[in-house]
C-alpha positions as CSV (number, residue, x, y, z in Angstrom):
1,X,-58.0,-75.4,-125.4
2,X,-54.9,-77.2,-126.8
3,X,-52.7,-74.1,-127.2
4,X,-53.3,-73.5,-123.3
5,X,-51.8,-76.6,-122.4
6,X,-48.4,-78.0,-122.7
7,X,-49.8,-81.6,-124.1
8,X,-52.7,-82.3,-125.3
9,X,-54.7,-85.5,-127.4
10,X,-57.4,-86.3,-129.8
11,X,-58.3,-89.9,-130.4
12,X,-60.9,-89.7,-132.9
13,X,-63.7,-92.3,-134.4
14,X,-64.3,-91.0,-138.1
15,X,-66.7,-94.2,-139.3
16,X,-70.3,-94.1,-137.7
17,X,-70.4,-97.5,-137.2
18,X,-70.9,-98.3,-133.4
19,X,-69.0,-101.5,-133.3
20,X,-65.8,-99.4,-134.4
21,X,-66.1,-97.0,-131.7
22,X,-68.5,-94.7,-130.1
23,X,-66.7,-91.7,-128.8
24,X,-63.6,-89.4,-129.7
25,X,-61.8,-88.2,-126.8
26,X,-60.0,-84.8,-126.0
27,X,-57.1,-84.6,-123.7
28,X,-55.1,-81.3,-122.2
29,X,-52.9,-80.9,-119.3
30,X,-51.8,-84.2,-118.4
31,X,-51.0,-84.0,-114.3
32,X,-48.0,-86.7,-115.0
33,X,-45.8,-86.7,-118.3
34,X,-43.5,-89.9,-118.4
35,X,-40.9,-90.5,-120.8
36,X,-37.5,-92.4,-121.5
37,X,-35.0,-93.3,-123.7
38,X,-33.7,-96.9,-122.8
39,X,-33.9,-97.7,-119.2
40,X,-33.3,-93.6,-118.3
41,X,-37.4,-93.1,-117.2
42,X,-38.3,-89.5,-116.8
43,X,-41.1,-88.3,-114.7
44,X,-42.9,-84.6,-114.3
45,X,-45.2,-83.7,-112.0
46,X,-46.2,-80.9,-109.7
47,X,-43.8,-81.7,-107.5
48,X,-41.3,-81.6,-110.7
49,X,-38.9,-84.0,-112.1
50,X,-37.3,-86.8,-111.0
51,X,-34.6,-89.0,-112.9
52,X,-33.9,-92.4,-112.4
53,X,-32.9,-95.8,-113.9
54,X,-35.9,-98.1,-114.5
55,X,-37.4,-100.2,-117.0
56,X,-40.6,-97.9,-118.2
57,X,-42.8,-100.9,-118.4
58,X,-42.4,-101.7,-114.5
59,X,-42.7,-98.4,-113.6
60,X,-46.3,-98.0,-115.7
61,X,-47.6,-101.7,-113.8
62,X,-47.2,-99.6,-110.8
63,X,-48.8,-96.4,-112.2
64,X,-51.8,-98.2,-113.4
65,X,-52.1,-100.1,-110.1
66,X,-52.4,-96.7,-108.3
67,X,-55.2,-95.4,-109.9
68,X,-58.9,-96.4,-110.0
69,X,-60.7,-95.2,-112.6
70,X,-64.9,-95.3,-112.1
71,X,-66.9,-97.3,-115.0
72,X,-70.5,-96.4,-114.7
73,X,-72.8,-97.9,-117.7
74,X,-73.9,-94.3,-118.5
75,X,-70.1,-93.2,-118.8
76,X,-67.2,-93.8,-121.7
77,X,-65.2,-96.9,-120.6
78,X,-62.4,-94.2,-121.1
79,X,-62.6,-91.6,-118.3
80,X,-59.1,-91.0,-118.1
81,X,-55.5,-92.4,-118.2
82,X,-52.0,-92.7,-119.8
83,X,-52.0,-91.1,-123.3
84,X,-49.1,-91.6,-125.6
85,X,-46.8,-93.5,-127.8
86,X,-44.1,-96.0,-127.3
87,X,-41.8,-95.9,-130.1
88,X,-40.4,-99.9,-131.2
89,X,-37.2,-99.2,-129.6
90,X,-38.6,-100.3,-126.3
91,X,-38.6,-103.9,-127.5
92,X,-34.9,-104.1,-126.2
93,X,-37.0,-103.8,-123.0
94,X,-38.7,-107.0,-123.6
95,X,-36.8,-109.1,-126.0
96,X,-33.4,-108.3,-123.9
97,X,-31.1,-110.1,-127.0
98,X,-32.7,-107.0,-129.2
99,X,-30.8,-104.0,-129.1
100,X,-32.0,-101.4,-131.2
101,X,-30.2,-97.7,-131.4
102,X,-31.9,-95.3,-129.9
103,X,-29.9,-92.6,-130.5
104,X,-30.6,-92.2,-134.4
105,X,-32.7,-89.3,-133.6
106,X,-33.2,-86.6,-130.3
107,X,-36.8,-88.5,-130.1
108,X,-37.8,-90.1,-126.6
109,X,-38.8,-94.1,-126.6
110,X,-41.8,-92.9,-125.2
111,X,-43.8,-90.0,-124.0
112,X,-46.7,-90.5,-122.3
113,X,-49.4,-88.3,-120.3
114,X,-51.1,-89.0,-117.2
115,X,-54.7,-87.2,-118.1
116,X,-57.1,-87.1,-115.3
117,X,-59.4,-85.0,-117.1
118,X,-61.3,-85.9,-120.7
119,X,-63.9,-84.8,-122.5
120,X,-65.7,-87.0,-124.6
121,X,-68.1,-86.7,-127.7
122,X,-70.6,-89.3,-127.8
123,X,-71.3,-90.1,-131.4
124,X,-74.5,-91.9,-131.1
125,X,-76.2,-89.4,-128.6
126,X,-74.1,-86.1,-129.9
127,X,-73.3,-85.3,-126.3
128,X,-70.2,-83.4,-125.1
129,X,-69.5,-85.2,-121.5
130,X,-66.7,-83.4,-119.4
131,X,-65.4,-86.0,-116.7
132,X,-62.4,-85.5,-114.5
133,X,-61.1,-87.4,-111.8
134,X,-59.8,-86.5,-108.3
135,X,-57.2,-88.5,-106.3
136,X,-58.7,-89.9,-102.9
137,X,-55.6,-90.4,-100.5
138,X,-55.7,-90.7,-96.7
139,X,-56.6,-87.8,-94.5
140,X,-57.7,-85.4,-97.8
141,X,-61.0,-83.2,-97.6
142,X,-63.9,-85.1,-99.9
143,X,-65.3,-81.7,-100.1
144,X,-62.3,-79.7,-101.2
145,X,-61.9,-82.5,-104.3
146,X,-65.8,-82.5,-104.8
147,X,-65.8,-78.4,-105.1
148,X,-62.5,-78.4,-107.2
149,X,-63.9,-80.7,-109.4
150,X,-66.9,-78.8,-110.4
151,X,-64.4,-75.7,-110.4
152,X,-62.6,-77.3,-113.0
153,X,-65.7,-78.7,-115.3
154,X,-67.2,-75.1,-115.2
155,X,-63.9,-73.4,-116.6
156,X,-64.1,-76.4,-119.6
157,X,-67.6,-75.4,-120.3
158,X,-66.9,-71.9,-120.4
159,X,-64.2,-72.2,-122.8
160,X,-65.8,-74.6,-125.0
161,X,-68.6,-71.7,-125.2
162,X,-66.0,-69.7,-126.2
163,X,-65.7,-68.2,-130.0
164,X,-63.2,-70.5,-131.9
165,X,-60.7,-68.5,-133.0
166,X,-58.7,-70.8,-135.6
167,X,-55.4,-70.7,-137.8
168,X,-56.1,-71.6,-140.6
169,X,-52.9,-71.0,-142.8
170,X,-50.7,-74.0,-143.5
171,X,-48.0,-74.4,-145.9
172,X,-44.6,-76.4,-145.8
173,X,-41.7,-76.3,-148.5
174,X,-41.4,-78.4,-151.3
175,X,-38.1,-79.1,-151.1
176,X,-37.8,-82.3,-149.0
177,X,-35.1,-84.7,-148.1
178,X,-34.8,-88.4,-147.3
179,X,-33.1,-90.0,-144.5
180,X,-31.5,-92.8,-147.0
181,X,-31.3,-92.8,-150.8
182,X,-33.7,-94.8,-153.1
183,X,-30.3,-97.1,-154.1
184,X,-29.6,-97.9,-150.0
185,X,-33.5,-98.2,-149.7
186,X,-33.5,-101.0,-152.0
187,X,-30.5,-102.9,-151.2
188,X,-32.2,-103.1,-147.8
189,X,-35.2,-104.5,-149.4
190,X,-32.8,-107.5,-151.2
191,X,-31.1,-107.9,-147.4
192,X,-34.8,-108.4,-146.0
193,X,-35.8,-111.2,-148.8
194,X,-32.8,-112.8,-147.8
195,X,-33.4,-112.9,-144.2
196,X,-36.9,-113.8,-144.4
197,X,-35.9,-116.6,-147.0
198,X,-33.0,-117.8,-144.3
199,X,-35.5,-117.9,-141.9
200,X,-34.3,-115.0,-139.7
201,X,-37.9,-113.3,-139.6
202,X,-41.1,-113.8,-140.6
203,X,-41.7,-109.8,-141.9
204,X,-40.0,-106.8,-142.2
205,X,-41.7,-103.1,-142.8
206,X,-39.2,-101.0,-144.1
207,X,-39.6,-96.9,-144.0
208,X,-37.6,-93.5,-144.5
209,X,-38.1,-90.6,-143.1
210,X,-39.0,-87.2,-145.3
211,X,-37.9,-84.1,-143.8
212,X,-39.0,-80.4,-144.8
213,X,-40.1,-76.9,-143.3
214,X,-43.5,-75.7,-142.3
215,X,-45.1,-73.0,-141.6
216,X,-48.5,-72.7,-140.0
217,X,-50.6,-74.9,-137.4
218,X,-50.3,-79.1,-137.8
219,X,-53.8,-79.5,-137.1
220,X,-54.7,-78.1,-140.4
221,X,-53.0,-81.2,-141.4
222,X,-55.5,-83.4,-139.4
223,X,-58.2,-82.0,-140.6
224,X,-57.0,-82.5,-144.1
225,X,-56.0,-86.0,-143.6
226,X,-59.8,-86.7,-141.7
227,X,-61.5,-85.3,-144.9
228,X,-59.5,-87.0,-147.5
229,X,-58.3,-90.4,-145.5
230,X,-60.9,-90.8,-142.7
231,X,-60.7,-94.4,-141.1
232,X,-62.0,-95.9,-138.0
233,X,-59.4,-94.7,-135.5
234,X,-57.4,-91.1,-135.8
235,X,-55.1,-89.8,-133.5
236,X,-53.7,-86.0,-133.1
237,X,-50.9,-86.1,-130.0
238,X,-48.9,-83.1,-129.2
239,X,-46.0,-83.6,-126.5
240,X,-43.9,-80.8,-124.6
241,X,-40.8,-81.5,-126.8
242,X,-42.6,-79.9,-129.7
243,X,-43.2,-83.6,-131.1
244,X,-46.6,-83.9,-132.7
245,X,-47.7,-87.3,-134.6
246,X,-51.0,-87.6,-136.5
247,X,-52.1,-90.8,-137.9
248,X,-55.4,-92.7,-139.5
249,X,-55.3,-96.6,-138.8
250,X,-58.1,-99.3,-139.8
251,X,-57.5,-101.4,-136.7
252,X,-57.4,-101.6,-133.1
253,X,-53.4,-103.5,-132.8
254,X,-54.2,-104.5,-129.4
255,X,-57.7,-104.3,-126.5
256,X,-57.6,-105.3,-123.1
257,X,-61.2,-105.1,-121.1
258,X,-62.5,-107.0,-118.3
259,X,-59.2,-109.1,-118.0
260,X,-59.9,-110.5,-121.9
261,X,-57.0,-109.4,-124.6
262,X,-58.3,-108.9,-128.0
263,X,-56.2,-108.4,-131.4
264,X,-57.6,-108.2,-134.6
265,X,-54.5,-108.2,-137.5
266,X,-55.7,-106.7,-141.0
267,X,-53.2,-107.7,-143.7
268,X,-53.0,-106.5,-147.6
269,X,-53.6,-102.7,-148.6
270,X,-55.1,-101.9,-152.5
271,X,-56.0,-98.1,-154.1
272,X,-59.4,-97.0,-154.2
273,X,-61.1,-96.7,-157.1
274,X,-62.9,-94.2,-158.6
275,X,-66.5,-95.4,-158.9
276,X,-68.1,-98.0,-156.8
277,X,-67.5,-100.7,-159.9
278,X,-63.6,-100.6,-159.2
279,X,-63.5,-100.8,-156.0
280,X,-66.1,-104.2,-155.6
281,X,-63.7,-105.1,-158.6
282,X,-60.0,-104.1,-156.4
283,X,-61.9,-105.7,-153.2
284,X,-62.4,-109.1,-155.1
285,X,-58.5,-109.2,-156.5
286,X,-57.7,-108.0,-152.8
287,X,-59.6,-111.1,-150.9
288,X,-59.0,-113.5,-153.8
289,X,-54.9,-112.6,-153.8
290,X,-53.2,-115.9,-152.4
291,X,-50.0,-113.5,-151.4
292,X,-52.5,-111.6,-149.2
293,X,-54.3,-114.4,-147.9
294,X,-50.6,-116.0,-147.0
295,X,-50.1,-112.4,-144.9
296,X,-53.2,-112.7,-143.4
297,X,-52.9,-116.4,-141.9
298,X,-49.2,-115.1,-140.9
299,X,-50.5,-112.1,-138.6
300,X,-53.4,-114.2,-137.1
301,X,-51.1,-116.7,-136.0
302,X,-48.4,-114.2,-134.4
303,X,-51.1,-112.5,-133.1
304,X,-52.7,-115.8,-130.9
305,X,-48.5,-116.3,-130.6
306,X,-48.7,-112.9,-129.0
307,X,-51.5,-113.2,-127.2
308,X,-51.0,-116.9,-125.7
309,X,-47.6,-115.3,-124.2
310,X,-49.8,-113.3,-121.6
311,X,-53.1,-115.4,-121.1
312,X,-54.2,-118.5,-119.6
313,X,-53.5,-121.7,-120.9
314,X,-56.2,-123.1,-123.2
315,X,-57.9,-119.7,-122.9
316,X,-57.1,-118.3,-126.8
317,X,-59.9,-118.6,-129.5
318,X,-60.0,-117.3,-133.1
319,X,-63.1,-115.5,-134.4
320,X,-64.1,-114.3,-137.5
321,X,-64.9,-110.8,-137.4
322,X,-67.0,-109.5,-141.2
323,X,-66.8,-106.0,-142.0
324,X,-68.9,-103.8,-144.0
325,X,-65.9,-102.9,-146.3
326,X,-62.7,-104.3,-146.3
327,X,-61.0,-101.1,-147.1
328,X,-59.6,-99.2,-144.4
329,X,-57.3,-95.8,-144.9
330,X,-53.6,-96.3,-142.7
331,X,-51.1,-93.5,-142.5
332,X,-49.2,-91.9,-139.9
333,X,-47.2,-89.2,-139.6
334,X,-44.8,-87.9,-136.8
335,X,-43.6,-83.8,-137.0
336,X,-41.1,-81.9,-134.9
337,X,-41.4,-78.0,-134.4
């Protein structure tokens, strides 16, 4: 299904547990792509593109506004929507005394997909439901939409009848190179101790970017990463620009339902260990670690920092969420074809 459309998504829930996530959702065709790079917003459509100067975040308040997405009890509270990523150089769109360069790579700010089509795999019940949604404007035939509708659920059925007929050859060469050198890499780690000791910032995460050929299909490198590093929330997005990024996270950065914002920051990362012994052992020196602890009250309180920027006075409460097992797999991964 992927291969016949020019974006597609999978957001994935690996962990059975119900409270992480029920459903995985599949995405393909998006009827809107928007993207930018600064304030130069991009927008595709059927009608085709249009080009102008706007600050993506304004233009996506009135996107949302526009559309009305059903919630039915029997129904995902996903049934369709804007599908991405917004890379951190869009904080120069908030924070306007933050100017970060954007051109350091050919890599929008942001791509994202309008999808009003989804299918989603209910964990719990192991049911495939197909949902797509149809524009109601003025003056438009109920019936036409109704009929096209079912047209278009059919033809998804049909092909997810259809035999899979899957690459499964993947290799990439060995010989990889780095953006920076380990010696620059760590004389930017002794420039952030000393702005965090001058007070500049409160964390910095520092990364480099790895570059080498591939041959083969990326979403043998999913599938790879789901056996070996499965976590609570997985993502597999490919964009138009031959951009595809893959990723595994233990935490949901940021929720917003029913008009009530909800963050839950998870600090301090150990190895696994090879029998259950070690890791109880590892989990122990993680909770008991007083430089983890220190991260942890950190992130909690620029989280409620975060989130008493956008809510109602008064309105922000901590709560302590227990977990099974504290350890989580993270990674993500971004590759250009």
């Amino acid at each position: 299904m992927r291969k016949e459309g020019k974006q597609s998504f999978l957001l994935e829930t690996v962990e059975g547990k119900e409270s992480l996530g029920r459903y995985s959702f599949i995405g393909i065709d998006p009827i809107k792509i928007i993207s930018n790079r600064g304030l130069s917003l991009k927008i595709s459509d059927s009608d085709g593109e249009e080009k102008r100067e706007q600050n993506i975040f304004d233009y996506l308040k009135e996107e949302l506004h526009t559309r009305n997405h059903l919630t039915l009890e029997e129904l995902p509270s996903f049934t369709g929507g804007t599908v991405g990523y917004l890379a951190y150089e869009n904080i120069s769109l908030i924070e306007k005394k933050l100017k970060l360069d954007s051109s350091v790579d050919d890599q929008y700010d942001s791509i994202l997909g309008v999808y009003d089509t989804v299918l989603a795999f209910d964990h719990y019940k192991h049911q495939v439901i197909i949902i797509t949604n149809v524009a109601v404007t003025e003056g438009v035939d109920l019936e036409d939409l109704y009929r096209g509708a079912k047209q278009k659920i059919k033809e998804l059925r049909a092909k997810l009848s259809a035999p899979l007929h899957f690459e499964s050859d993947f290799k990439f060469d060995r010989d990889v190179s780095e953006n920076i050198s380990d010696e620059v890499f760590c004389e930017l780690v002794e420039l952030s101790k000393k702005n965090i000791v001058d007070g500049d910032v409160f964390q910095i995460v520092l990364s480099k970017r790895f570059t080498t050929k591939y041959e083969g299909d990326l979403f043998n490198v999913y599938r790879a990463l789901r056996i070996i590093n499965p976590s609570p929330y997985m993502y597999f997005l490919e964009f138009e620009t031959g951009l595809t990024i893959i990723g595994t996270s233990p935490e949901n950065l940021v929720k917003v339902q029913d008009g009530i914002v909800e963050v839950m920051p998870i600090a301090g990362t150990r190895r696994r260990g090879s029998t259950p012994e070690e890791d109880q052992k590892l989990e122990m020196d993680l909770v008991n670690d007083p430089k983890e602890i220190a991260e942890h009250v950190m992130l909690v309180d620029l989280g409620r920092n975060d989130v008493g920027r956008v809510s109602e006075f008064g309105t922000v409460k901590l709560k302590e969420k227990d977990e099974d097992s504290p350890f989580f797999p993270c990674n993500a991964y971004s590759f250009q074809s």
